[in-house]
Biopython code that builds the backbone (N, CA, C, O; Angstrom):
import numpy as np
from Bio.PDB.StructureBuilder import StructureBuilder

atoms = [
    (1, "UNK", "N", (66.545, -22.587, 57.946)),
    (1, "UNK", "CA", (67.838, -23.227, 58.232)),
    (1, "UNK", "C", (67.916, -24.609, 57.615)),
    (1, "UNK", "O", (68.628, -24.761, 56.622)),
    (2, "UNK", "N", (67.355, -25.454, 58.038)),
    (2, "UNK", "CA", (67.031, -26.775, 57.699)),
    (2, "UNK", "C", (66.796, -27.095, 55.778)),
    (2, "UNK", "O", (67.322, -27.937, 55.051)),
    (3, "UNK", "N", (65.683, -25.891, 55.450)),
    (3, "UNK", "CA", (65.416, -26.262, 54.498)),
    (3, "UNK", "C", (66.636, -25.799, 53.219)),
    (3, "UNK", "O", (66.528, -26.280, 52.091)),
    (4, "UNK", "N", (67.702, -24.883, 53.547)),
    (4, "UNK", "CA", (68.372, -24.571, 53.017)),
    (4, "UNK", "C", (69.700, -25.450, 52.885)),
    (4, "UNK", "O", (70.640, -25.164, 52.144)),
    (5, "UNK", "N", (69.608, -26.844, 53.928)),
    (5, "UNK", "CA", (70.771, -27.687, 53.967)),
    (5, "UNK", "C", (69.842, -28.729, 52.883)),
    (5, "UNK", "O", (70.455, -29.237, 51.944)),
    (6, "UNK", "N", (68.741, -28.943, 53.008)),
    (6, "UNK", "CA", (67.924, -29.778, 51.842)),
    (6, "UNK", "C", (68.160, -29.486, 50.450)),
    (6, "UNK", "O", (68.348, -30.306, 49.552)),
    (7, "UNK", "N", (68.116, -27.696, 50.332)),
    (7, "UNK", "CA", (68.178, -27.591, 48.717)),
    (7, "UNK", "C", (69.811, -28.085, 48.283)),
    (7, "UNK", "O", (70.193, -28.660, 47.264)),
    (8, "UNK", "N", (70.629, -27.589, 49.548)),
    (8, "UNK", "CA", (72.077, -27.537, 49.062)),
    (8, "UNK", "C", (72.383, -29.235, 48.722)),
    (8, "UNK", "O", (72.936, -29.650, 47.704)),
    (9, "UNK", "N", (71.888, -30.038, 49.814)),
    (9, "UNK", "CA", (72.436, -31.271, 49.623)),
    (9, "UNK", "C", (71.682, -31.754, 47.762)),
    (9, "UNK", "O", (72.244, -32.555, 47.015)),
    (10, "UNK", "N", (70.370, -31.020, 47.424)),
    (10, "UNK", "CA", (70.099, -31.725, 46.389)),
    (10, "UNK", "C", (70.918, -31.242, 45.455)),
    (10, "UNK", "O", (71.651, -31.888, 44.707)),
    (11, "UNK", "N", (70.742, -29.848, 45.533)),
    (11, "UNK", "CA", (72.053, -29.261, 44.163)),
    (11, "UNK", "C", (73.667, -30.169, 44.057)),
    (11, "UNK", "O", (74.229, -30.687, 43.092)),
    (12, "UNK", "N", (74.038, -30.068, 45.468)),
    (12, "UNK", "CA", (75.164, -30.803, 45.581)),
    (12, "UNK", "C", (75.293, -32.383, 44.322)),
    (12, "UNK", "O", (76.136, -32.779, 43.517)),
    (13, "UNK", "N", (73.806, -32.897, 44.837)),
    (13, "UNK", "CA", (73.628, -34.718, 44.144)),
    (13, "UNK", "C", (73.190, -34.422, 43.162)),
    (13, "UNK", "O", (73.501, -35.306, 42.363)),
    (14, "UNK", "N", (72.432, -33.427, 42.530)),
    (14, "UNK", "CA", (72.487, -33.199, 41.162)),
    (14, "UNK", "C", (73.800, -32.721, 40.435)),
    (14, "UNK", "O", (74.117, -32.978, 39.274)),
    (15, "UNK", "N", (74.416, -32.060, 41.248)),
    (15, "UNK", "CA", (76.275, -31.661, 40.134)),
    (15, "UNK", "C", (76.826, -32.994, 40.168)),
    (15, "UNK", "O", (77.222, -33.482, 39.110)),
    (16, "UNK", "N", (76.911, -33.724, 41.371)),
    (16, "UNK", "CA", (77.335, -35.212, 41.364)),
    (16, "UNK", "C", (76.774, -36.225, 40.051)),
    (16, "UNK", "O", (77.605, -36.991, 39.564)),
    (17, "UNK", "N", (75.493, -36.218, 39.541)),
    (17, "UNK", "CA", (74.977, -36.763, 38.625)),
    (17, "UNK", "C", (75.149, -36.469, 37.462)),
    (17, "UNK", "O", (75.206, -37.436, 36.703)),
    (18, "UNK", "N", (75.275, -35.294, 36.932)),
    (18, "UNK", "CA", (75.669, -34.474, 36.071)),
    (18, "UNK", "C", (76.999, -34.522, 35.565)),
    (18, "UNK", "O", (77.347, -34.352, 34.397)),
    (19, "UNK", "N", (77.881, -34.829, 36.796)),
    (19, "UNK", "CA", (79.426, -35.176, 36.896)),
    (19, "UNK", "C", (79.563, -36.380, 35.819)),
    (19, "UNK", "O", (79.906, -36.375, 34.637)),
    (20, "UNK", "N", (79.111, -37.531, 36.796)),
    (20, "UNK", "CA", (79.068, -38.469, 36.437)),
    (20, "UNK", "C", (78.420, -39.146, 35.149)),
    (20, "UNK", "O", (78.718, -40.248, 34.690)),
    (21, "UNK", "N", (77.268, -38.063, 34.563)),
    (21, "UNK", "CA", (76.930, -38.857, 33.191)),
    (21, "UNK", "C", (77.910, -38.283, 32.371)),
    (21, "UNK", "O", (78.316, -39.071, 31.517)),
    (22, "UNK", "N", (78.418, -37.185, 32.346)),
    (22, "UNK", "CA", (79.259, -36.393, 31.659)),
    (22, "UNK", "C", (80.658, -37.051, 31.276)),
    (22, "UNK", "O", (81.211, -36.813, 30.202)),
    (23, "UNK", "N", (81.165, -37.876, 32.218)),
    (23, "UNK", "CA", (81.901, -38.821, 32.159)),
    (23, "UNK", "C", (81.674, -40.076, 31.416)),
    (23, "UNK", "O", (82.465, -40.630, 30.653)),
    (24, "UNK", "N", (80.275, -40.513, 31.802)),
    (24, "UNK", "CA", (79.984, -41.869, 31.188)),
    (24, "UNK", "C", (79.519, -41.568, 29.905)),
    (24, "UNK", "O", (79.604, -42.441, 29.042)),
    (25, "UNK", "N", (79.053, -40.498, 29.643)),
    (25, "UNK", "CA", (78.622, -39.931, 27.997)),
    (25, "UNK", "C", (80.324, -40.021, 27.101)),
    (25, "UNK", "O", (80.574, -40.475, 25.984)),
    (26, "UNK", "N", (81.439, -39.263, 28.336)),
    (26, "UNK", "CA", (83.152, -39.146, 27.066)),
    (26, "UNK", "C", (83.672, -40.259, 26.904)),
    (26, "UNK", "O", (84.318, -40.604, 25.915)),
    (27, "UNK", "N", (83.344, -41.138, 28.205)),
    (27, "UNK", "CA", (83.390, -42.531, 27.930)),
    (27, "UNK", "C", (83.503, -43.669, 27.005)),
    (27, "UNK", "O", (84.295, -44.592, 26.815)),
    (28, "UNK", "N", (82.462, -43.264, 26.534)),
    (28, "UNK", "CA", (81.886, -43.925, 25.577)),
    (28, "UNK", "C", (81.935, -43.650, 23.881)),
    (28, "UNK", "O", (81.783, -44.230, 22.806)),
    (29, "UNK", "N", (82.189, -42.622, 24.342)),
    (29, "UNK", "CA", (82.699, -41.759, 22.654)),
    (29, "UNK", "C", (84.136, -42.116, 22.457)),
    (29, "UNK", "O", (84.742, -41.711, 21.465)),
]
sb = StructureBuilder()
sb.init_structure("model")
sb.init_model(0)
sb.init_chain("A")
sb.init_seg("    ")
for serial, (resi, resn, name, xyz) in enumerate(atoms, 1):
    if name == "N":
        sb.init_residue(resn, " ", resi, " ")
    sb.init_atom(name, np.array(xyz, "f"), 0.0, 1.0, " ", f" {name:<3s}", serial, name[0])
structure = sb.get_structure()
């Protein structure tokens, strides 16, 4: 139970990061 709210929250902050360089990468171009 527990450990399955752990993986989700990391996947979650990894799409969040991913989001966000993806942005700061078009950004910049």
């Amino acid at each position: 139970g527990s450990l399955m709210n752990i993986i989700a929250k990391i996947v979650a902050t990894l799409k969040y990061i991913e989001q966000v360089n993806w942005c700061v990468s078009k950004g910049t171009q």
